[in-house]
SEROKOL-281424 format. One line per 8 residues: their letters; for each residue z, x, y of N, C-alpha, C. Coordinates in steps of 0.02 Angstrom, whole numbers, plus 50000, padded with zeros to 5 digits. Layout:
BEGIN
A = Z:X:Y:Z:X:Y:Z:X:Y; ...
//
This chain:
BEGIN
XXXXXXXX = 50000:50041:49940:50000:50000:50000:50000:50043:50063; 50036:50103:50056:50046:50140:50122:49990:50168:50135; 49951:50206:50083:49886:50227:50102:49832:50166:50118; 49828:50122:50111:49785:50066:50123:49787:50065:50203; 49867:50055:50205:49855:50047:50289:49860:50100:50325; 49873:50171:50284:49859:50217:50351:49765:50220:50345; 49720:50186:50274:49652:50210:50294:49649:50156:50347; 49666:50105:50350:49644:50048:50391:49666:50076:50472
XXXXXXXX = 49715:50110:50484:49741:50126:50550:49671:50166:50558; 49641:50222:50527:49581:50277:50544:49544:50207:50577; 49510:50193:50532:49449:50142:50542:49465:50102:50603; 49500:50095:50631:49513:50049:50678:49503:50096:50744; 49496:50170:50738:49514:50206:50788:49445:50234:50816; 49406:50179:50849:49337:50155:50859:49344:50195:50950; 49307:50240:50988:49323:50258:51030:49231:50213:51071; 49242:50207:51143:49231:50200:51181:49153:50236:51197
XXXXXXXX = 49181:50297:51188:49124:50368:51210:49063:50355:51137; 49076:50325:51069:49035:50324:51034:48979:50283:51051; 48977:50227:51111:48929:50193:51119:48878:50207:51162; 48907:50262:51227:48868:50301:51278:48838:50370:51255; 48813:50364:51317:48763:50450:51322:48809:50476:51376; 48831:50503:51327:48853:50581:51371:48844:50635:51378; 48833:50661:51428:48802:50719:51500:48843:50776:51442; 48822:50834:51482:48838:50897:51473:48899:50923:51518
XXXXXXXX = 48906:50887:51566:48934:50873:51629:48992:50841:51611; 48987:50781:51592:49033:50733:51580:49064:50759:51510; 49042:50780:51474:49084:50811:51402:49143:50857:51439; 49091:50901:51484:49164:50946:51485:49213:50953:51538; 49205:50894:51595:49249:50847:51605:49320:50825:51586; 49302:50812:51505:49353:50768:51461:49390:50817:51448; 49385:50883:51463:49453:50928:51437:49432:50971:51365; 49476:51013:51349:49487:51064:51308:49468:51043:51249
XXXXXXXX = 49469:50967:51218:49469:50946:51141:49386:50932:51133; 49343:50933:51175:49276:50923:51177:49233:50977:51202; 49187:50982:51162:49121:51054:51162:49060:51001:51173; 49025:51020:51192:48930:50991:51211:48906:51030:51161; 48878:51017:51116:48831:51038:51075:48774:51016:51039; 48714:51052:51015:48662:51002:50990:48655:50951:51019; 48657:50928:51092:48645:50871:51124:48702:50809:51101; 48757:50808:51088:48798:50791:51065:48888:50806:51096
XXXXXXXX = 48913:50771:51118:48996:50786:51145:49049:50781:51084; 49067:50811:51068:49105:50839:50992:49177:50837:51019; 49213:50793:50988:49268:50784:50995:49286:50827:50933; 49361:50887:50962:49395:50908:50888:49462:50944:50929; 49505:50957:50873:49568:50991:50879:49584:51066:50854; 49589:51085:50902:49599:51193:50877:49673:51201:50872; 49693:51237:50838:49776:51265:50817:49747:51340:50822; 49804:51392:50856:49802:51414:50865:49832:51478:50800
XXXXXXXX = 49802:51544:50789:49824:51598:50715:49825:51651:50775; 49848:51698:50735:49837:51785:50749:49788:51817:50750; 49749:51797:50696:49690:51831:50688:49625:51803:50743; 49606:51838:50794:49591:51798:50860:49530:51813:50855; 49496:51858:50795:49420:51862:50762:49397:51814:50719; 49436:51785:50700:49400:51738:50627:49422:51636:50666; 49393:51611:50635:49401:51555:50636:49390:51509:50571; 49430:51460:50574:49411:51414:50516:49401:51344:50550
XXXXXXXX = 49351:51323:50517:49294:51246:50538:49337:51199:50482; 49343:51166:50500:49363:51100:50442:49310:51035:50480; 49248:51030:50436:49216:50978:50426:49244:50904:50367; 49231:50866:50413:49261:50799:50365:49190:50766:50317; 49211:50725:50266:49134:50699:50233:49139:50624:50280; 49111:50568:50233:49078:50504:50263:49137:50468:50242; 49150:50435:50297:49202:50366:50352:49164:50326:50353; 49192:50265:50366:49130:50206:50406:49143:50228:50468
XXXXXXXX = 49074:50216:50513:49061:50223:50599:49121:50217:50619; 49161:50245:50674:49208:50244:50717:49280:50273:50693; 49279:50284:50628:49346:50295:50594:49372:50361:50647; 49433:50375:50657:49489:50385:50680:49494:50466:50629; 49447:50493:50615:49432:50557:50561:49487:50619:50575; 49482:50641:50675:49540:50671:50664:49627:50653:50674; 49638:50611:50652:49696:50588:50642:49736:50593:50572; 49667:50617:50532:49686:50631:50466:49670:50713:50447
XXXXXXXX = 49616:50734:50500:49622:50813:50480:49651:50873:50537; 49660:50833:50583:49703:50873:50634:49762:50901:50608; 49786:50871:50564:49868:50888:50523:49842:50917:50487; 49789:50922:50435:49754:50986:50407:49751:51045:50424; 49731:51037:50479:49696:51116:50511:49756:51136:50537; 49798:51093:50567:49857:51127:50594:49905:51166:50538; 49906:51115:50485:49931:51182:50437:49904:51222:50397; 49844:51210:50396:49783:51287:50388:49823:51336:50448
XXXXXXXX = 49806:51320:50503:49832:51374:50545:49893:51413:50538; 49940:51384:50487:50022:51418:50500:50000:51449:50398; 49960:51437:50388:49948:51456:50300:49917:51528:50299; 49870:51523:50364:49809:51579:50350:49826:51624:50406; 49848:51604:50443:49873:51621:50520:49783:51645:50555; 49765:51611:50531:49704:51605:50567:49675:51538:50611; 49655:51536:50676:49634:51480:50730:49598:51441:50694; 49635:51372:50680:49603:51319:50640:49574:51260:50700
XXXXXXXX = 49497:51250:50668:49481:51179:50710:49441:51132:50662; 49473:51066:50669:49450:50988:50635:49390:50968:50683; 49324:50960:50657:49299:50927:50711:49302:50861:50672; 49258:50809:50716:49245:50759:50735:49178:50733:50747; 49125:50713:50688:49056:50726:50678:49014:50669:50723; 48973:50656:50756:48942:50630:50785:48947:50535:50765; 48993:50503:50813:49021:50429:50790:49082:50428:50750; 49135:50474:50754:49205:50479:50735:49230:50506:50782
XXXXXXXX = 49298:50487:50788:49346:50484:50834:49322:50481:50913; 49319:50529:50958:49288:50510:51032:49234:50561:51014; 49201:50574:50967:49123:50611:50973:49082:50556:50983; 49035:50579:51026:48971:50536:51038:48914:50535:50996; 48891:50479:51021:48784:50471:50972:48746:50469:51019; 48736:50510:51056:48685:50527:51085:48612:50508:51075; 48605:50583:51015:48556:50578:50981:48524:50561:50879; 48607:50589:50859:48604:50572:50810:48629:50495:50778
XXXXXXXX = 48625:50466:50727:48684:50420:50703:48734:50460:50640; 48788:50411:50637:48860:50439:50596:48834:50470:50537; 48862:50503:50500:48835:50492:50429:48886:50437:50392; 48923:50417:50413:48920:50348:50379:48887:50276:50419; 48834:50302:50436:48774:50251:50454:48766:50206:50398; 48764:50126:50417:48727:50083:50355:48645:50085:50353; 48620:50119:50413:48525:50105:50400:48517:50156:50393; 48536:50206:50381:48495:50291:50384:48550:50307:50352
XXXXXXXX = 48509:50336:50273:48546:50366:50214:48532:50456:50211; 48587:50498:50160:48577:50558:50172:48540:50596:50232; 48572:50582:50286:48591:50620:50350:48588:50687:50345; 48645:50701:50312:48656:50744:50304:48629:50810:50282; 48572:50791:50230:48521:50838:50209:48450:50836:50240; 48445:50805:50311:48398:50801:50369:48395:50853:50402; 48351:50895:50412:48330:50953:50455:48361:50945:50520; 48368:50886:50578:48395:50880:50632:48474:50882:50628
XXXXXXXX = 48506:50864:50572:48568:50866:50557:48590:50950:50558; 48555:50961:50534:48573:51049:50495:48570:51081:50586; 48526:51076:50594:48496:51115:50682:48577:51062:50706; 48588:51019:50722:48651:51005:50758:48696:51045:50736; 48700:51046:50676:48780:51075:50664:48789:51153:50665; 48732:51183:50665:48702:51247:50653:48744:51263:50748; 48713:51220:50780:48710:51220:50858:48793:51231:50854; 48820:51172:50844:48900:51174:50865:48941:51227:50831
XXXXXXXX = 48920:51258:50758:48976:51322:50751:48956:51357:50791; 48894:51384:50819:48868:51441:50881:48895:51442:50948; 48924:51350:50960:48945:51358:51011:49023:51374:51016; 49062:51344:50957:49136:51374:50938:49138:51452:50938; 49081:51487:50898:49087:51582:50912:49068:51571:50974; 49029:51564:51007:49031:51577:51078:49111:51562:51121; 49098:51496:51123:49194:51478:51177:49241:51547:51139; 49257:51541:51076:49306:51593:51074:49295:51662:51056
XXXXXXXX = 49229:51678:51044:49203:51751:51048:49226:51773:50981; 49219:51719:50926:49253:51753:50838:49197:51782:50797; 49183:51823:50773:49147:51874:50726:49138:51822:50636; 49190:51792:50610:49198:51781:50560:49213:51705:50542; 49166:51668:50525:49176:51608:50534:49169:51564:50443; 49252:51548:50433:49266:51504:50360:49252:51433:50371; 49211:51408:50319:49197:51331:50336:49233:51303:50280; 49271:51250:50315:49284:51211:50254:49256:51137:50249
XXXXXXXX = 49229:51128:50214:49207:51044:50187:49209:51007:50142; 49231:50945:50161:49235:50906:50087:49185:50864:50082; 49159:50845:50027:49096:50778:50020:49040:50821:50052; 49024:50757:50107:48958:50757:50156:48964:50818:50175; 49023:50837:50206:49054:50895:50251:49038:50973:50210; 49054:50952:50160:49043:51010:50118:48968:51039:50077; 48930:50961:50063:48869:50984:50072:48820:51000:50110; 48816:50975:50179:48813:51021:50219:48811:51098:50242
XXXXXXXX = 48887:51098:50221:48911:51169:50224:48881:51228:50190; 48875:51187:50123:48833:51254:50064:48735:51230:50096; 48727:51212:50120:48648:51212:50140:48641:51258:50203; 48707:51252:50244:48708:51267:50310:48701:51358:50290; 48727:51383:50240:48734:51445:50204:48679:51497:50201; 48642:51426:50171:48559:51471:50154:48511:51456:50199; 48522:51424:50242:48466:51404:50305:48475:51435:50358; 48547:51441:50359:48567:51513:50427:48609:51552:50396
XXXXXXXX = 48594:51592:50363:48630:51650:50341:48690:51692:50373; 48679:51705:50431:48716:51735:50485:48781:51706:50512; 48755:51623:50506:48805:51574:50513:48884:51564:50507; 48895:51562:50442:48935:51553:50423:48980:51635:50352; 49023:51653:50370:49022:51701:50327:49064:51677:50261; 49130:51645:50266:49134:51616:50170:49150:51541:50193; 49131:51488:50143:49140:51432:50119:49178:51424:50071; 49221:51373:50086:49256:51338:50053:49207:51266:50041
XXXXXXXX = 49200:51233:49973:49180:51179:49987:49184:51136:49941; 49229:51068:49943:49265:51020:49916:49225:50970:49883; 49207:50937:49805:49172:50879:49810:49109:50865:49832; 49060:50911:49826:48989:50899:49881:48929:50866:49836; 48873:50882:49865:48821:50869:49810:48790:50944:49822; 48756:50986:49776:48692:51053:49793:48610:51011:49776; 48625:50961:49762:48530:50938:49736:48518:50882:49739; 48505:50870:49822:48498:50808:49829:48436:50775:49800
XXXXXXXX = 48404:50818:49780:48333:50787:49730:48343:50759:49686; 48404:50783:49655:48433:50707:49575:48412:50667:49598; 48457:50653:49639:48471:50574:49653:48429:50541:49712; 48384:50564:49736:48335:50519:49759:48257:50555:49755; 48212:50507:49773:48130:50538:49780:48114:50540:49851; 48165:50538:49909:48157:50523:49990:48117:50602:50005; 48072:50618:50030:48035:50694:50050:48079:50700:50127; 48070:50767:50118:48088:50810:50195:48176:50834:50202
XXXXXXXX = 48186:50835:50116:48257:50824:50110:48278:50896:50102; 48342:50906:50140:48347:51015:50110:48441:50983:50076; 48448:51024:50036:48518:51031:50013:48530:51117:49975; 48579:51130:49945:48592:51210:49943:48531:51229:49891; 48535:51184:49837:48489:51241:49790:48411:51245:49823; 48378:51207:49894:48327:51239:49898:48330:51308:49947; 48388:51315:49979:48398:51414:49999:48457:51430:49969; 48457:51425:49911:48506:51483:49897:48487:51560:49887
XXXXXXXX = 48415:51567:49865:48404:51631:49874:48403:51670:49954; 48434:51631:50005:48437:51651:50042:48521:51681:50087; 48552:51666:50042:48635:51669:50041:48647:51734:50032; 48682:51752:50099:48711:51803:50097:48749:51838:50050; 48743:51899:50011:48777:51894:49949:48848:51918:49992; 48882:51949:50035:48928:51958:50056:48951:51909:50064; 48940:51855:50083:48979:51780:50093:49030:51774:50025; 49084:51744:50044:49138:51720:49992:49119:51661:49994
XXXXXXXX = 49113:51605:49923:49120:51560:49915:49170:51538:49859; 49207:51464:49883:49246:51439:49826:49228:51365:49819; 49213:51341:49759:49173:51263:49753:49236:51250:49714; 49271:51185:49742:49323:51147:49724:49299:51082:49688; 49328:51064:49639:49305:51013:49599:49383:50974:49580; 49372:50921:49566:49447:50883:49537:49409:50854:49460; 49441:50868:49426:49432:50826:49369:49449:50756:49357; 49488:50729:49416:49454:50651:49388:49399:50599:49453
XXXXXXXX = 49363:50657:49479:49295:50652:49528:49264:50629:49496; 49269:50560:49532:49198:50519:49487:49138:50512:49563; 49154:50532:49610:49107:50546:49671:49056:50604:49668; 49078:50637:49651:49051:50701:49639:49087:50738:49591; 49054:50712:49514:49090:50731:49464:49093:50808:49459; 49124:50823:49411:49138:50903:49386:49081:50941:49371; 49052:50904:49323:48958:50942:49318:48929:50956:49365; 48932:50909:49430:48894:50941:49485:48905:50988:49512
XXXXXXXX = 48981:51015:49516:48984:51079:49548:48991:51130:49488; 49002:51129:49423:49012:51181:49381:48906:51189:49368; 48879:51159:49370:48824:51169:49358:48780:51224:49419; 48808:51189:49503:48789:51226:49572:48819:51307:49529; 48888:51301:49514:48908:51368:49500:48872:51412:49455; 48866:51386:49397:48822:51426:49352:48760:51459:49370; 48728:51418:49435:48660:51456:49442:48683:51503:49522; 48738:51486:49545:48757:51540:49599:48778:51607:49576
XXXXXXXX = 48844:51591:49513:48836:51671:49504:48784:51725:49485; 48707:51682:49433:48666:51686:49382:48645:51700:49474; 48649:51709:49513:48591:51730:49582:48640:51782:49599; 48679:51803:49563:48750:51863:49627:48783:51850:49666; 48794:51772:49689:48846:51780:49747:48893:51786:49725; 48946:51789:49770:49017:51809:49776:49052:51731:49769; 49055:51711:49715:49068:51625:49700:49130:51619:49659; 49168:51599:49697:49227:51576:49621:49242:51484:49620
XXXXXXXX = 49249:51471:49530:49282:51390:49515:49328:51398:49526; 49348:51329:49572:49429:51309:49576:49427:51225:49550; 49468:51219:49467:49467:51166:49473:49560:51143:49493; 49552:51074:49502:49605:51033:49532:49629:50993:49462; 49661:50991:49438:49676:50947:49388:49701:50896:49399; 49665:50823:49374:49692:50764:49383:49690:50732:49454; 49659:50780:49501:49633:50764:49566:49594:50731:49587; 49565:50661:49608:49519:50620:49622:49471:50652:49681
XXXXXXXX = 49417:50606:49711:49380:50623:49766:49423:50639:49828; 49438:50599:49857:49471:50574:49920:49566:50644:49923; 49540:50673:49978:49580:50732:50007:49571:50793:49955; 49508:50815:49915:49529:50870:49862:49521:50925:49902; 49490:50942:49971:49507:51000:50016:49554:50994:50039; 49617:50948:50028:49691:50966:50049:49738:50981:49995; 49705:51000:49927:49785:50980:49885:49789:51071:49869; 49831:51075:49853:49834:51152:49846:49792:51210:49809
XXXXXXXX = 49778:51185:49750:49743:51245:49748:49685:51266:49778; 49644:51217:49820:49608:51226:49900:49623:51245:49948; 49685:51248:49957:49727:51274:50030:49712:51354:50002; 49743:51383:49930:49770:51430:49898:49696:51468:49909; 49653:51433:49901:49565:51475:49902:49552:51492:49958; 49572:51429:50001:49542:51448:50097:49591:51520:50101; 49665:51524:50083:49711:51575:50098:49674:51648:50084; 49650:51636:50036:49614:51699:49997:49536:51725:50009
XXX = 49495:51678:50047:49437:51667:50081:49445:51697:50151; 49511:51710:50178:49530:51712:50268:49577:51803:50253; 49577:51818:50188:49594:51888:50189:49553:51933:50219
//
């Protein structure tokens, strides 16, 4: 019951700014918790580490439109930050919490499916970690993602190499070609030969993921190490979809990913 209504409190937390166009001007206006990026005003929350070179990204997966996203990963990242002692930030993806739609829609859009593995998607998000190393001038940038967030993340890998240096990534899909025949679609296994082999990666799985079952990521794995990267399994035992980039032995990987 308690989790019912804290998801129902997110969902309700429908902001204002998701229905306008907002300026470049007017984003940064709103103060310290908002970046302009990819044509887009990005609402998110930074905690502050020691390590004043590295940063860690915590991407969220798919909400319905308007959900209240960092209200549930702001307390994440904040204790990422006291775990890793590294500057943690939750964003807030284009139609969650006070981020705007400018130009994109949510990825939990009801008319426009897999977003996420859309070329304009990838160039947005590509845009906003560039602009986070830029504001704080960090060399070393850990992504963490779960779901949507996380597939993303492993595409974002092999399409900008330079990007991102280790992933963490929770629950995702690598081949979005299973599961549909839609063209113009990218997900990890079409650049992975382009993955930095210095990159750390850790693919988190729960064994009772029926979202993104266990095969899908022990299978991504088998053909990542069979390519050389630097890849380790973390499974979760008895762990469902929903929060498996928060339960510990994911925290325990990001810890070991931020050495």
């Amino acid at each position: 019951m308690l989790k019912k209504i804290f998801i129902s409190s997110l969902v309700v937390g429908i902001s204002l700014l998701n229905a306008q166009n907002i300026t470049k001007n007017e984003c940064e206006k709103l103060g310290n918790d908002f970046i302009y990026a990819g044509g887009e005003c990005i609402n998110y929350k930074k905690y502050s580490g020691e390590q004043k070179d590295k940063l860690n990204i915590v991407v969220h997966g798919t909400w319905d439109e308007g959900t209240n996203v960092l209200g549930r990963y702001a307390p994440f990242a904040e204790n990422l930050s006291f775990e890793t002692d590294v500057p943690t930030i939750a964003v807030a993806l284009p139609g969650y919490s006070k981020s705007s739609l400018n130009n994109l829609k949510s990825i939990g859009s009801k008319t426009e499916k897999n977003l996420v593995y859309k070329k304009e998607y990838l160039s947005f998000l590509s845009s906003l970690i560039t602009a986070f190393k830029s504001k704080y001038n960090v060399k070393t940038i850990t992504y963490i993602g779960h779901s949507a967030g996380c597939s993303i993340g492993a595409t974002l890998l092999g399409k900008y190499p330079s990007l991102i240096n280790n992933l963490l990534c929770a629950g995702g899909k690598y081949d979005i070609h299973k599961s549909t025949n839609e063209k113009d679609l990218i997900s990890a296994i079409d650049v992975i030969d382009n993955v930095d082999k210095n990159s750390k990666i850790a693919l988190v799985y729960g064994t009772k993921d029926t979202i993104s079952k266990p095969e899908v990521t022990k299978e991504f794995y088998k053909i990542a190490k069979e390519k050389g990267l630097n890849v380790k399994l973390i499974e979760v035992k008895d762990a469902v979809h929903l929060d498996l980039d928060m339960t510990q032995p994911s925290v325990n990987a990001i810890i070991e990913l931020d050495e």
